[in-house]
C-alpha positions, 0 to 999 in steps of 0.5 A: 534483533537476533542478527545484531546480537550474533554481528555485535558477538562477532565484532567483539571478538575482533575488538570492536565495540558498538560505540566504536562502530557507530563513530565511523561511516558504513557503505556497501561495496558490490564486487562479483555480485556480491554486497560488502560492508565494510561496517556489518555491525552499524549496518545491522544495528541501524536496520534493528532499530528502524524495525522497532521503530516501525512497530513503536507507538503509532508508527505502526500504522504507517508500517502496516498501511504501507505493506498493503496500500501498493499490493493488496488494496488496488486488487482487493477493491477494484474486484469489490466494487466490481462485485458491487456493479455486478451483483444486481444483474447477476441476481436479475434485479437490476431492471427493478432497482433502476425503475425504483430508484431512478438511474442517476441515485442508482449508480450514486448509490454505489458509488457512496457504498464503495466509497464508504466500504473502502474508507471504513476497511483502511480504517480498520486495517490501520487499528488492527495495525496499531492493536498487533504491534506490540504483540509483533515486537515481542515476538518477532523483535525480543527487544526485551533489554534492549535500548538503543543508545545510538538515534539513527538519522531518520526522514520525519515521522509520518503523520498516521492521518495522512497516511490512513488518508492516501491508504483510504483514497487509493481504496476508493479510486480502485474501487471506484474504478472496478465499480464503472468497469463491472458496470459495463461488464456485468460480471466481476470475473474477467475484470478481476482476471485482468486486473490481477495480471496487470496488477500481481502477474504482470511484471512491472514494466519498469520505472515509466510503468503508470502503476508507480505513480502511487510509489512516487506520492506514497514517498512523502507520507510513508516512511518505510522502516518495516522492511517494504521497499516499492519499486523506484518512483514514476519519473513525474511531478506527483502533482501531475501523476495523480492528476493522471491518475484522477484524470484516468477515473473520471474517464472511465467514468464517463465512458461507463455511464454513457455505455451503460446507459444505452444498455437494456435493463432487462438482465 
């Protein structure tokens, strides 16, 4: 907010309103490497009002759910549910449990345990969301007196429920997915050591790494007025990305159940 104020001070110095600059097309030329506008004042008067946008009502739980859906919530959950597999051999209970329980209402168990714990944390990572938003903007945005005469052409709203909705799938697919894996490993160490390579070291491969398949399906359902910007899709159907993605669980699934079962218990 601070940048169209001092962008707005200076075009009016040179004569240009507001209402002037909003009556003509902005675009970005690049030469020497360097960004050009040829209209800085609607460029910065567009990017303010989507900033309020994105903290305004329940836009914000979009805005707070997208900043952690494709960095923090794949590692987070994959390293819990890694936890979840591996708590019980490292404690040495495992044997017992299985006996008790039975194997099959054993790992069923688990699997509901992730399966709620991750949805319940979206859940309240999309309140906290909604909750700091109006602190976040007086602070950060000092829109006090502020209106915006000029509606910026904007994609549709997204729908707060569907987006708690992916946010919530992607937590349990990586949960998931560490759980089966911690269940062969019996540790949450080296798992987690290569998930976080893949997912936070590594760079991305590029737009054919497998990983942006979730960037290509969060482009329908977030709509990225915060700032956050993913890396460009996974050039596939959506359909067919989370097919795969989908597929690729069940797989590793099957695989760990059939390893672990042929595993002693007595840890």
């Amino acid at each position: 907010m601070t940048r169209l104020q001092t962008t707005e001070a200076q075009a009016s110095a040179n004569g240009v309103s507001l209402t002037q600059a909003m009556g003509h097309p902005s675009s970005v030329v690049i030469q020497d490497g360097q960004k050009l506008l040829d209209n800085p004042l609607r460029v910065d008067y567009e990017r303010a009002y989507l900033a309020y946008q994105a903290l305004e009502g329940t836009n914000a739980i979009g805005t707070g759910l997208e900043m952690i859906t494709f960095l923090v919530i794949p590692l987070l959950f994959f390293v819990y549910g890694c936890g979840v597999a591996a708590g019980d051999a490292r404690r040495r209970i495992l044997k017992d449990r299985v006996v008790f329980q039975g194997a099959g209402p054993y790992i069923a168990a688990k699997a509901a345990t992730v399966t709620a714990v991750s949805l319940a944390a979206v859940l309240i990572a999309a309140t906290l969301s909604l909750s700091a938003a109006p602190i976040l903007r007086a602070a950060l945005l000092n829109t006090t007196g502020r209106n915006f005469p000029y509606p910026v052409e904007t994609l549709s709203v997204g729908s707060p429920a569907v987006q708690i909705a992916f946010s919530g799938s992607v937590a349990v697919l990586f949960g998931l997915l560490g759980l089966f894996v911690g269940l062969v490993a019996r540790s949450m160490l080296i798992p987690s050591l290569a998930a976080g390579g893949l997912l936070m070291v590594a760079p991305f491969a590029g737009p054919c790494d497998p990983r942006n398949i979730l960037t290509a399906a969060g482009e329908g359902v977030f709509n990225y007025w915060g700032g956050f910007t993913p890396r460009p899709p996974f050039p596939v159907q959506v359909e067919l990305g989370l097919f795969l993605l989908v597929g690729g669980l069940v797989l590793v699934v099957l695989v760990s159940v059939a390893i672990w079962s042929r595993m002693t218990k007595f840890v």
